[in-house]
N, C-alpha and C positions, 0 to 999 in steps of 0.2 A: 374690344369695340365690335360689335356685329355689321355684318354688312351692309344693312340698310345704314346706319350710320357712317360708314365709311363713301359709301356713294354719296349721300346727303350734304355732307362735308368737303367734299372734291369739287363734288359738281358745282356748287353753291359759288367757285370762284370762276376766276377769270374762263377756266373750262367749261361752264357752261354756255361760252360764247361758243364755242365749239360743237357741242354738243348736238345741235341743229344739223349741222352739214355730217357728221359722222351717225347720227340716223337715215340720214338722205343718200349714205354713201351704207352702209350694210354695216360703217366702221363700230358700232358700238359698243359690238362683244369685244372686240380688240381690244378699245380704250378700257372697257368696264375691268377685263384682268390686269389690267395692272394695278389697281386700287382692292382689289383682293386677295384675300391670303392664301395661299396654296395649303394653309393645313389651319383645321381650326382645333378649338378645346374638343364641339363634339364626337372628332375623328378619331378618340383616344382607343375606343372599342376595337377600330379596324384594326389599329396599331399591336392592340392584345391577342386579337383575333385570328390575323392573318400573319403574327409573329411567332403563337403561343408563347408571348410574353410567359417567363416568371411572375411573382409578386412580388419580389423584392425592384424587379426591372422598370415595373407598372408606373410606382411615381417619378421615377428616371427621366423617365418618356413625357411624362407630365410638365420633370421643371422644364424639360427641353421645351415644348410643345409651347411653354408660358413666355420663357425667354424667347423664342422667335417672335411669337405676337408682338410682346413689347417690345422688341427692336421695330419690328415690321409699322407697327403705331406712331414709331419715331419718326420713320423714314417716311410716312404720310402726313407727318406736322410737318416736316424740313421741307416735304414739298409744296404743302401748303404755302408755305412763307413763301418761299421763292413766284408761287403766284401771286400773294399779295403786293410781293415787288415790283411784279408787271403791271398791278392795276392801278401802284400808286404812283405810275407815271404820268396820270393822266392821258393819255390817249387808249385809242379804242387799240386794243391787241389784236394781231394780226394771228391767225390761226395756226400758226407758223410757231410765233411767239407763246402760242398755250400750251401748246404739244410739247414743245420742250424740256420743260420739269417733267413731264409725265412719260417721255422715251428716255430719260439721265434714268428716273428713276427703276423704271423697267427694268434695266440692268442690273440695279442692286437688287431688286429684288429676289432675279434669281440668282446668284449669288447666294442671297441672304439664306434661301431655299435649299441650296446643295449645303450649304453649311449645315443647318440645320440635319439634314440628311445624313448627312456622314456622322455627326454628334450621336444621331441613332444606332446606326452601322457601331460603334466602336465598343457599343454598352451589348453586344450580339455575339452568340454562340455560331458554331460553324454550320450545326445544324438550322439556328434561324437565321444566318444570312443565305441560307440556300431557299429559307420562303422569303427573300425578299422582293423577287419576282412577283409573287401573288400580291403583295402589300404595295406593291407601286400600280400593279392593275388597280385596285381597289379602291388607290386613294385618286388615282383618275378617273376613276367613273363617281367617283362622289362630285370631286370638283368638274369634271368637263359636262356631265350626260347634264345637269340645269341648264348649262348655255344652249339649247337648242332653241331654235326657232321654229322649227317644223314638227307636225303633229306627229308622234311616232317614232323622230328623231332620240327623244331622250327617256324614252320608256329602259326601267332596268328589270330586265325579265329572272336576275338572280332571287332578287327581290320580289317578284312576282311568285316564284316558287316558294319562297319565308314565306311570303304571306296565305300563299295555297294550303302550305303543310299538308301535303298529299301521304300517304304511308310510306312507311320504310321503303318496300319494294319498289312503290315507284319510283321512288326519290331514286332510290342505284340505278333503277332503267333508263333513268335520263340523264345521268351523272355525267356518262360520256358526251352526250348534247349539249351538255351546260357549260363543260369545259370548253368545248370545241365556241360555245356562243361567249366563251370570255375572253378567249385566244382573238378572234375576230372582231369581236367590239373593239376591243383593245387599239388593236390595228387601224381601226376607222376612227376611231379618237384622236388617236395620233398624227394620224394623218390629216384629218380639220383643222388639228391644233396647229400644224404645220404649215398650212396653207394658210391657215391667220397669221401670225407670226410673219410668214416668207413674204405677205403683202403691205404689211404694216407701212413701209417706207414709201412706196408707193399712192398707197392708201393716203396718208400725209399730206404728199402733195398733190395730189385731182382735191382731195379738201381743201388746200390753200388757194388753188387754183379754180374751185367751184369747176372745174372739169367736170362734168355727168356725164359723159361719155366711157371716160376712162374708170370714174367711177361705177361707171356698172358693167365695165368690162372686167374689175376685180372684183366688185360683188358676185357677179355668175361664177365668178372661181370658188369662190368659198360655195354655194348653194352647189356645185357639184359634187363637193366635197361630203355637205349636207344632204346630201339626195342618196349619196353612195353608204353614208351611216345608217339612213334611214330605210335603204335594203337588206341592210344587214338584220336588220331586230325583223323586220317583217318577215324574212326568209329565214330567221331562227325562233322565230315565233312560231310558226308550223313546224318547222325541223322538233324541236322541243316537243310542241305536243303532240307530234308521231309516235315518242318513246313510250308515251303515258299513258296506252289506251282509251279506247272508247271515250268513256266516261271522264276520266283523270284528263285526259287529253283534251277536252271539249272544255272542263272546268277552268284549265290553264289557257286554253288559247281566249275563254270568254273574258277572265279578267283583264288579260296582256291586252288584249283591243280596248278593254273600256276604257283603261288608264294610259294606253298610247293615242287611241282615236277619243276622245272624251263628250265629244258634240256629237259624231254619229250615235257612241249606243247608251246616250244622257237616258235615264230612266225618266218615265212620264209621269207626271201627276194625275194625268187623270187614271191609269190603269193602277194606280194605289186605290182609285176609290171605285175602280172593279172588285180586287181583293176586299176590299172592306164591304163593302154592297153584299157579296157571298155571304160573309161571316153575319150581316145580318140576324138574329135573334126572327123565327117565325114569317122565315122568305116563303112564300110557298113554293110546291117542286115546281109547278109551271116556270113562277118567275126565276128561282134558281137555275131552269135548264138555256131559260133564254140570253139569261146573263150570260151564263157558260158562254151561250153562241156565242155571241156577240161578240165576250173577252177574246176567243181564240178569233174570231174574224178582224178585230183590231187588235190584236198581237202580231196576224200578218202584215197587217199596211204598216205597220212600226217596223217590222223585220225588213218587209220591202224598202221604207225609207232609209234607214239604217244605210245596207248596201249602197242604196244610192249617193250619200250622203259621204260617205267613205270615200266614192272614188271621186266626188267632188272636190271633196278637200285634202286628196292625194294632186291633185291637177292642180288646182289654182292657186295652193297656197304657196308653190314654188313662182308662182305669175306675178302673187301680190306684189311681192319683194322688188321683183321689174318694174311693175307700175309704180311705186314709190316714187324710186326714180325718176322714171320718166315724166310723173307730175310736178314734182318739184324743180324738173328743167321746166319744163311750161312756164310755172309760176313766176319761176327767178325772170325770165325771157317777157313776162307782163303777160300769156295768155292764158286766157282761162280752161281751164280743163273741165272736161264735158263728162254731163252726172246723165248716165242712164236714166232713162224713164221709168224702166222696170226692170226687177234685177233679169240677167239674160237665164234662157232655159237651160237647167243642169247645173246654175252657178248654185253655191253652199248659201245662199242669198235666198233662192227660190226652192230651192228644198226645205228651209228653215220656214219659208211660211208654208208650206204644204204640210209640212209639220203641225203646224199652228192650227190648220184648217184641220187635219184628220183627229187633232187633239178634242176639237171644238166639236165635230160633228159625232163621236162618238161618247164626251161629255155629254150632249143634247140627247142622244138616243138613250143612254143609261136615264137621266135623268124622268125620262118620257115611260121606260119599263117602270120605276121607282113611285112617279110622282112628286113634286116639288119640295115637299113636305120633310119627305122621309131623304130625299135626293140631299137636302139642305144638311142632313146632319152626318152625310161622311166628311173623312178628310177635305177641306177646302173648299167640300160644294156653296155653303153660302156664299164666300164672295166670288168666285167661279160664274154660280145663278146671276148674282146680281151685276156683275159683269157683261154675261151675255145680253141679259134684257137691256143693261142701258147699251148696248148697240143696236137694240134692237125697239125705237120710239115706239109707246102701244101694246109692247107685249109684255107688261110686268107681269100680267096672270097665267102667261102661256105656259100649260102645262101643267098646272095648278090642281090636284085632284082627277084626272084622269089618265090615263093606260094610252098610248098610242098604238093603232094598231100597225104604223108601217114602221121601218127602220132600216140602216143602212143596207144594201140589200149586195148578195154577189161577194163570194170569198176572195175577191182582190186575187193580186199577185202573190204568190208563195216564194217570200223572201225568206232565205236563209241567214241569221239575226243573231244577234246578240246572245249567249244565256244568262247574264245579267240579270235578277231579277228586279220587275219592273215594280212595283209597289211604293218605290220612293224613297227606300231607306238601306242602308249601305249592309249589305248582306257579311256574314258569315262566308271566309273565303271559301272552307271544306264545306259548306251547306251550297255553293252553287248550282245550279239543275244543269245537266248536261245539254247539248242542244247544236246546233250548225249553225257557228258564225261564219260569216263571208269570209271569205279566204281573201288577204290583199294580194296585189298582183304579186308576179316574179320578180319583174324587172320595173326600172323607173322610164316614165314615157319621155 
């Protein structure tokens, strides 16, 4: 049964009366593991990997990995039932009453899970129970690093490295880096996992109790907990690409932010259709050179944004979580909760349209080098053009056949960015261009 089926299936009963106040309360990741399986079919690689399984051990591991599922499938019908029993009592269940099946069964589950574990353990040489270490990291950073909430939080920087495939040499230069960032992850996993867990009961009742108060005095526990994981990868994130040099080191530290931070260094659509505009067949040099400009003068204000945009959404998406909260006591209490006018200055809100804007105005400049014409047959310029224009009543022609002589003018801020490249399309890890991405801070504010 894959996961989405198994939430679909849960949820769909009496628990989704519940389900309401344990978003309101932070409770969801809590609820949501115990209706998941702590090791799945595609985990069998780790198992090979981090065991050096035999082949003869391989399907071993297999039936075992099958038999826990179907137990584990069992033990999510039997709770089912047991909610259908609540609901065919006719009255409305008390949240009290939902949660019940689903803390009985929490229990077995792990249980079910050391069993499973030890069935491993017994089919295991002396030599591979001594990596059984590495295979219990392993299999928690598969299952735990998804639950994150927070951008950055669940970035897996071993995996950052596979996918870099930087050369032998580097690879050893960092070797002691990567251990040290798996030794330490490790620790920060465990310790979330344990601060969900150690709240659970609690957590329980502020949700039967609609308590907001106390509910968001154990939500800040966990987001502490989340704030202190998510130092970890940022401050091994540079640790790491220290080891790499220059070049190797700028490569890894560009992807580790794309794929942690993903809205600050999102590649832009229109600097694909800079790249493409270059490649042009019979540019002339003038126009060529002026492109050039241009690209590198909005490749800064993207770098600029970038940073900005970063420490935006290092700030406020630990805030979001509070205000949840806090609006949903509003709401329950009958007041209305109050919509800004406009988003505030420096929120991920007004950077994303300054975004928008610096997208548009150097879309419009390209296009004004180009002419309409020619502008219409990169990447996305037709509907891009006809976009602009109909914001724009009266100007369907604008621009139509002639050269502008002005354009964005003044080399912006010189933000250090992303190297990511910007063209639109998912790069070649080892083809990355080196470059200065923003360094996230040290410490969490």
């Amino acid at each position: 049964m894959t996961r989405s089926l198994v939430l679909a299936a849960v949820l769909a009963l009496p628990l989704a009366a519940a389900a309401p106040a344990s978003a309101q309360f932070g409770g969801r990741s809590a609820m949501m593991q115990a209706v998941e399986p702590d090791v799945w079919s595609r985990d069998l690689p780790i198992f090979a990997e981090s065991l050096q399984l035999e082949e003869w051990q391989r399907p071993i591991v297999e039936m075992l990995v099958e038999d826990y599922l179907a137990t584990f499938n069992a033990g999510i019908d039997a709770m089912k039932q047991q909610m259908q029993g609540i609901s065919a009592k006719g009255e409305k269940p008390s949240v009290q009453d939902v949660l019940q099946p689903l803390e009985d069964w929490a229990g077995k589950k792990k249980e079910l899970y050391a069993n499973f574990l030890q069935g491993v353990r017994s089919q295991l040489s002396e030599q591979q129970l001594e990596r059984w270490p590495v295979l219990e990291r392993a299999l928690r950073r598969e299952r735990l690093l998804p639950q994150a909430n927070l951008s950055g939080e669940g970035i897996n920087l071993i995996g950052v490295m596979q996918d870099l495939a930087p050369p032998t040499e580097i690879t050893v230069a960092a070797s002691n880096a990567l251990e040290t960032y798996e030794l330490q992850l490790d620790e920060a996993l465990l310790a979330r996992q344990s601060r969900m867990e150690e709240i659970v009961p609690a957590l329980k009742d502020a949700m039967a109790e609609m308590n907001h108060e106390r509910g968001l005095e154990l939500q800040e526990r966990i987001m502490a907990s989340r704030l202190a994981l998510r130092e970890v990868q940022d401050r091994n994130t540079e640790a790491i690409a220290a080891t790499m040099g220059a070049e190797w080191g700028e490569r890894f530290r560009a992807m580790a932010l794309q794929r942690a931070y993903t809205e600050a260094f999102q590649p832009s659509p229109v600097m694909r259709q800079f790249v493409a505009a270059l490649a042009l067949p019979d540019l002339a040099e003038e126009k060529k050179t002026a492109i050039t400009s241009l690209r590198e003068e909005f490749q800064r204000a993207l770098d600029d944004l970038s940073t900005q945009m970063l420490a935006a959404i290092r700030k406020q998406e630990p805030l979001d979580a509070r205000k949840k909260v806090l609006n949903a006591r509003e709401r329950r209490e009958g007041r209305a909760v109050p919509v800004p006018a406009a988003p505030e200055q420096g929120s991920v809100e007004s950077i994303r349209a300054a975004r928008a804007q610096t997208n548009e105005k150097y879309r419009k400049a390209l296009e004004d080098l180009l002419t309409l014409e020619v502008y219409e047959q990169l990447p996305g310029g037709g509907k891009m053009s006809i976009k602009a224009r109909e914001t724009k009543p009266g100007a369907a022609n604008e621009g139509r056949n002639r050269v502008s002589t002005s354009r964005p003018g003044g080399r912006g801020t010189a933000g250090r960015g992303t190297t990511i490249p910007t063209d639109g399309e998912r790069p070649d890890p080892a083809s990355v261009p080196p470059a200065g991405a923003p360094a996230p801070p040290a410490s969490i504010d």
